[in-house]
Residue frames as a rotation matrix with the C-alpha (Angstrom) as fourth column:
UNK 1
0.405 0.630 -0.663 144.23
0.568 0.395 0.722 115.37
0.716 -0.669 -0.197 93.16
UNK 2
0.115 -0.582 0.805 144.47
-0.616 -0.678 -0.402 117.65
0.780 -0.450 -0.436 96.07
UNK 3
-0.843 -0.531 -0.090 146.32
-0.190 0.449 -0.873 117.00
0.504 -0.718 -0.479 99.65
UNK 4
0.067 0.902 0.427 142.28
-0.936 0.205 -0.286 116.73
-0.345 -0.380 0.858 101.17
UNK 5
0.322 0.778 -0.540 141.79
-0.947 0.276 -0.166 114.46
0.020 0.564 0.825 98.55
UNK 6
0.269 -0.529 -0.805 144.40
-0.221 0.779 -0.586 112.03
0.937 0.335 0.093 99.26
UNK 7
-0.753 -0.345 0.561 144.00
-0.642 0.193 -0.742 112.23
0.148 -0.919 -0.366 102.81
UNK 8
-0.042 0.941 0.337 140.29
-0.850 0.144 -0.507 111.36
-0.526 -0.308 0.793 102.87
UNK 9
0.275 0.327 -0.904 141.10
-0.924 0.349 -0.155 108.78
0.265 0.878 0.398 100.42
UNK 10
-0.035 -0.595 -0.803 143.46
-0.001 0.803 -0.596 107.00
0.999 -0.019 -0.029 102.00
UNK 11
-0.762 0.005 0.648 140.95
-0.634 0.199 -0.747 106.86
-0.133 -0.980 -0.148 104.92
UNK 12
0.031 0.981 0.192 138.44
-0.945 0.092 -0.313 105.96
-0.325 -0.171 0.930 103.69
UNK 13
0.260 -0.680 -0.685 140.79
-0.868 0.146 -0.474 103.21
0.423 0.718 -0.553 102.40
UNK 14
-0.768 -0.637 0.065 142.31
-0.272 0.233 -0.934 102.23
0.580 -0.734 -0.353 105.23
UNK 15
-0.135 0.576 0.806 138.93
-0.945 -0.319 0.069 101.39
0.297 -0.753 0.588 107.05
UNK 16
0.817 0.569 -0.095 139.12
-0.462 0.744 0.484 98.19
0.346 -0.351 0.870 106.82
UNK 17
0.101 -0.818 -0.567 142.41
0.475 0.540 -0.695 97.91
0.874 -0.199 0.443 107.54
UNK 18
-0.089 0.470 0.878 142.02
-0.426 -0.815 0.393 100.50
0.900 -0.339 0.273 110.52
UNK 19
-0.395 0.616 -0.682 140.58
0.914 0.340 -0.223 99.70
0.095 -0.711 -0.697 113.89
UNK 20
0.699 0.595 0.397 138.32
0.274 -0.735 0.620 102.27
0.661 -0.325 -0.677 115.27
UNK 21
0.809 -0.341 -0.478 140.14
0.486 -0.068 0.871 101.96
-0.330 -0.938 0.111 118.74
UNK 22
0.440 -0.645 0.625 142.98
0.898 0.335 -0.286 102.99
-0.025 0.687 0.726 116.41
UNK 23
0.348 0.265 0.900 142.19
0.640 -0.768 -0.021 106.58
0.685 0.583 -0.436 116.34
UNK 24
-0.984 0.020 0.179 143.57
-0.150 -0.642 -0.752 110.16
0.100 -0.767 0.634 118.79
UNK 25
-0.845 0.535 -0.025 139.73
-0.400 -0.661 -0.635 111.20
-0.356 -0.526 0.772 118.80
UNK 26
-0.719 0.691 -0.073 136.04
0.556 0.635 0.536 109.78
0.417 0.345 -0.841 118.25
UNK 27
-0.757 0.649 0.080 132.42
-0.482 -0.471 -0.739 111.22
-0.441 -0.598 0.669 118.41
UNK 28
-0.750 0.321 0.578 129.14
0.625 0.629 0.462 110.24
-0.216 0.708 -0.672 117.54
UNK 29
-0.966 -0.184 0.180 127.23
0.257 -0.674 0.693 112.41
-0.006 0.716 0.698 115.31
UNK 30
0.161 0.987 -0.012 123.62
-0.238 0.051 0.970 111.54
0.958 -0.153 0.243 115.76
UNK 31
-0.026 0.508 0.861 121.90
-0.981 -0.180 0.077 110.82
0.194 -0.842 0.503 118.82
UNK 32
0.723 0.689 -0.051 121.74
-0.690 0.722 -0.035 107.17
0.012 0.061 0.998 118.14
UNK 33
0.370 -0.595 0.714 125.29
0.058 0.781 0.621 106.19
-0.927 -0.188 0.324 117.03
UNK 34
0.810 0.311 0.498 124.39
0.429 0.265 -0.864 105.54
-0.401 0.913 0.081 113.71
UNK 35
0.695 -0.613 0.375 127.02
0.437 -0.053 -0.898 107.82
0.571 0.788 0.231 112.52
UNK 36
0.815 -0.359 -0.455 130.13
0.351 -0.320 0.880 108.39
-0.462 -0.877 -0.135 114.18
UNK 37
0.823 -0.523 0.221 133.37
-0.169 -0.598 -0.784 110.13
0.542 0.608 -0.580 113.25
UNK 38
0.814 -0.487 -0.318 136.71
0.496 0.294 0.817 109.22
-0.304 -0.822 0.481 114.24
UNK 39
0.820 -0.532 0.210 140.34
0.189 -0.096 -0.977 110.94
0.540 0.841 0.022 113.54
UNK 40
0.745 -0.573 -0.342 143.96
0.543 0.224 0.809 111.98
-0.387 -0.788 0.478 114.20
UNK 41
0.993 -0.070 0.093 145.61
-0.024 -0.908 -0.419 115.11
0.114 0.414 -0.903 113.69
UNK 42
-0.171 -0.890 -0.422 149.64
0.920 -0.298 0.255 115.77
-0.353 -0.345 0.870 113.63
UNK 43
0.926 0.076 -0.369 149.78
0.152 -0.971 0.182 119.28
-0.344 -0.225 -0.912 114.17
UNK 44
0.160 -0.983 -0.085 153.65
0.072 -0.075 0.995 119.11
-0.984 -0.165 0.059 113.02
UNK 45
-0.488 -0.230 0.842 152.73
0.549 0.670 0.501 117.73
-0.679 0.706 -0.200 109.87
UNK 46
-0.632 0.659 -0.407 149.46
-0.766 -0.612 0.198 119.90
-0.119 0.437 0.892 108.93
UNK 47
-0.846 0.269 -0.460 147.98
-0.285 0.500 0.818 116.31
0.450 0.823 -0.346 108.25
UNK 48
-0.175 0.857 0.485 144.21
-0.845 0.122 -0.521 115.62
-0.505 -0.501 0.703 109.55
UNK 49
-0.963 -0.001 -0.270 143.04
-0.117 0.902 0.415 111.80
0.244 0.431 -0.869 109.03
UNK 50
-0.485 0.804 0.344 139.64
-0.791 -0.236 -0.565 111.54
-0.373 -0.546 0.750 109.42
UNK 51
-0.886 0.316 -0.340 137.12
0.075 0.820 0.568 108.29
0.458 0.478 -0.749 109.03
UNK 52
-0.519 0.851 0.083 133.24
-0.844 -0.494 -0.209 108.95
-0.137 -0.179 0.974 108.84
UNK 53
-0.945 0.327 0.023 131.17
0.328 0.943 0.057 105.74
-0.003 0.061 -0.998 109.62
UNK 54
-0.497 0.862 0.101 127.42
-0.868 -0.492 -0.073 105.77
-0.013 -0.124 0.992 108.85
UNK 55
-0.593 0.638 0.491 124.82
0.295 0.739 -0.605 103.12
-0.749 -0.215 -0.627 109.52
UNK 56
0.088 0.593 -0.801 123.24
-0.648 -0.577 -0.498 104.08
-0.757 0.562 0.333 105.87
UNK 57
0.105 -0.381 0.919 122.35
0.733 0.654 0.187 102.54
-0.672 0.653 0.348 102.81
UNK 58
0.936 0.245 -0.253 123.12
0.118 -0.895 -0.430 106.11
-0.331 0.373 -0.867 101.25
UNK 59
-0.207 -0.961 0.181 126.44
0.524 -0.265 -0.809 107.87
0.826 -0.072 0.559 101.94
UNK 60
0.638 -0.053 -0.768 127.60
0.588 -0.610 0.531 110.36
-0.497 -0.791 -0.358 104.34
UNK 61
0.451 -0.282 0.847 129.06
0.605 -0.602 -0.522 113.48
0.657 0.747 -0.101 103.61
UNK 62
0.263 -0.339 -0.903 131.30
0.826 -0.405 0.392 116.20
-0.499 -0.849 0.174 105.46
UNK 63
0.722 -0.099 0.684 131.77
0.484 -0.635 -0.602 119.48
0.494 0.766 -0.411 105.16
UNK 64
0.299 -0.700 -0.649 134.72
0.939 0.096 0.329 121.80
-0.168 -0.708 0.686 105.97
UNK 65
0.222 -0.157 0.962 135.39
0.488 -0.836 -0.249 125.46
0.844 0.525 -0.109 106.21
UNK 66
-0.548 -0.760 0.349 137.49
0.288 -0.563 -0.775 128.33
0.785 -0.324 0.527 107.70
UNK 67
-0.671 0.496 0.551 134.13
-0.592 -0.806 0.003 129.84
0.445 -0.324 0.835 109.31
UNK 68
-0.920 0.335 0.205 131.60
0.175 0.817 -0.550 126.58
-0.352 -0.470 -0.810 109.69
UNK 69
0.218 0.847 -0.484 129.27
-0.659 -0.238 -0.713 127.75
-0.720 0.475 0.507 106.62
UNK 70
0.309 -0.079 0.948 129.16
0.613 0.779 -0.134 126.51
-0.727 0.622 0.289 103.42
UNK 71
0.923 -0.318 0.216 130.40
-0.126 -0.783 -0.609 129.41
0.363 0.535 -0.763 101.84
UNK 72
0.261 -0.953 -0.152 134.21
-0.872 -0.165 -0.462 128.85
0.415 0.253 -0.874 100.48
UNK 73
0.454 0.069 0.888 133.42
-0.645 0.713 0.275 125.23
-0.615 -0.698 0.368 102.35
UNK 74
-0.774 -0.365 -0.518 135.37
-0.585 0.725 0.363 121.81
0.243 0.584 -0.775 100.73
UNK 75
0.109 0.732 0.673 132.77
-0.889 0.375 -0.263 119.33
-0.444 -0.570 0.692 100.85
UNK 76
-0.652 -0.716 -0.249 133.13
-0.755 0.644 0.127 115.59
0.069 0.271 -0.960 101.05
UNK 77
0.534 0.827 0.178 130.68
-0.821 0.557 -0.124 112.79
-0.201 -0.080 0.976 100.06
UNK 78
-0.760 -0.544 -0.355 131.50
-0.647 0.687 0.331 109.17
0.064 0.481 -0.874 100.40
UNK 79
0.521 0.821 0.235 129.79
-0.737 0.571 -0.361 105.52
-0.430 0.015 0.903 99.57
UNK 80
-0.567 -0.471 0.676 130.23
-0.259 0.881 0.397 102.33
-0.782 0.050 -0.621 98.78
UNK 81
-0.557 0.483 -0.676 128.50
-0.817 -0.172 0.551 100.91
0.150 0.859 0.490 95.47
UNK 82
0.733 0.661 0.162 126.47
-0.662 0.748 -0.054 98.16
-0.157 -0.068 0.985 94.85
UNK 83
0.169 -0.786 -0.595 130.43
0.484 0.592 -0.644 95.76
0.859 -0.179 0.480 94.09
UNK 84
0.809 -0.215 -0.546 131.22
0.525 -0.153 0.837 97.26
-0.263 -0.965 -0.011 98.00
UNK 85
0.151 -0.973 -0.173 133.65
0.938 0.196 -0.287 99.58
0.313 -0.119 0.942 96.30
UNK 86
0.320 0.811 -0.490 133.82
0.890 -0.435 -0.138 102.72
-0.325 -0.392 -0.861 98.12
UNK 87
-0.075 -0.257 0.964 133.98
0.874 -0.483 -0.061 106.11
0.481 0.837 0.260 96.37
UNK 88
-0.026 -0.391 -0.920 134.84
0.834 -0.516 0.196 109.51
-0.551 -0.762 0.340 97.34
UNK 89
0.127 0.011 0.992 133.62
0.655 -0.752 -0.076 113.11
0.745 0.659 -0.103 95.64
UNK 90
-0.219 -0.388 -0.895 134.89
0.737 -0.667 0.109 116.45
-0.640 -0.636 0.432 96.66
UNK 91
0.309 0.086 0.947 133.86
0.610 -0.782 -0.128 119.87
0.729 0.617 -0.294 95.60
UNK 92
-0.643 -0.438 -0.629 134.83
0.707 -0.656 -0.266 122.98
-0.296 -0.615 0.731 96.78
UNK 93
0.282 0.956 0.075 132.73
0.955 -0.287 0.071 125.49
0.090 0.052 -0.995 97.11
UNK 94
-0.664 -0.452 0.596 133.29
0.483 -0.867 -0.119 129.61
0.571 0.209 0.794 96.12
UNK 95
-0.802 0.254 -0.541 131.45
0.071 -0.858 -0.509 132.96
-0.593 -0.446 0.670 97.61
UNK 96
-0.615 0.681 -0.397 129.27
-0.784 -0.473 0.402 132.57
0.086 0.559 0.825 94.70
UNK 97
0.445 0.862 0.243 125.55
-0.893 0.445 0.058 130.14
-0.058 -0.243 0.968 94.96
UNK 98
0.869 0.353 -0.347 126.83
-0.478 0.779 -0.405 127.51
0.128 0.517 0.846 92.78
UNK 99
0.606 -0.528 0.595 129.48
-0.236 0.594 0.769 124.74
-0.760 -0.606 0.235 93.81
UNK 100
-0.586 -0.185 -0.789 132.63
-0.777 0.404 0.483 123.84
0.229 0.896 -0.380 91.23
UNK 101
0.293 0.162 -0.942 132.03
-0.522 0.853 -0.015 120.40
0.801 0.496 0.335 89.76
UNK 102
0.536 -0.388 0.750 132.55
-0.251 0.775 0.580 117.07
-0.806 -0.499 0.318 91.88
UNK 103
0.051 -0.567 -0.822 135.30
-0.948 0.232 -0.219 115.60
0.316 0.790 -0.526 90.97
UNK 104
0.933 0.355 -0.048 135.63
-0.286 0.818 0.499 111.80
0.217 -0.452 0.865 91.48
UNK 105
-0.178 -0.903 0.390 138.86
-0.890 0.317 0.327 110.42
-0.419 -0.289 -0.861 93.85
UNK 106
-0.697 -0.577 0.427 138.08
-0.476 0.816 0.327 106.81
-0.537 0.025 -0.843 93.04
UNK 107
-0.172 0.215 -0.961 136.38
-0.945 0.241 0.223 104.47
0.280 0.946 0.162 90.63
């Protein structure tokens, strides 16, 4: 598991243990609310925490890269199942069309 993966896990973890109010920094994503984004960066460490709320019965997803494309991008999808547990896939994406594999963080 990479150091992404075990950050984003152990937010998406932590949400219910969390507060929002909890967070350095907070936006909302849509126009409505509906999804908002909240996080908290140590710059000393290197470590970004991030927690992605969505008003969905889907998921929400995030993507990250050097440039703000999807080319060489990490990309992060989470959800909750039908037992409310909530799961986390990550792929990374290359220069070429096709994404590696998701890999699953949690079960």
């Amino acid at each position: 598991m990479q150091i992404a993966e075990v950050l984003l896990l152990a937010a998406v973890l932590s949400c219910r243990r969390l507060a929002s109010h909890g967070w350095q920094q907070e936006a909302a994503l849509d126009d409505r609310g509906d999804v908002r984004m909240y996080w908290t960066a140590d710059v000393k460490k290197n470590v970004l925490l991030v927690e992605i709320q969505g008003r969905t019965l889907g998921y929400v997803a995030m993507g990250i890269s050097v440039t703000g494309t999807m080319k060489n991008a990490d990309l992060l999808i989470g959800y909750v199942d039908y037992m409310g547990r909530p799961h986390v896939l990550v792929s990374t994406r290359t220069a070429t069309p096709a994404p590696t594999p998701i890999k699953r963080t949690r079960n």
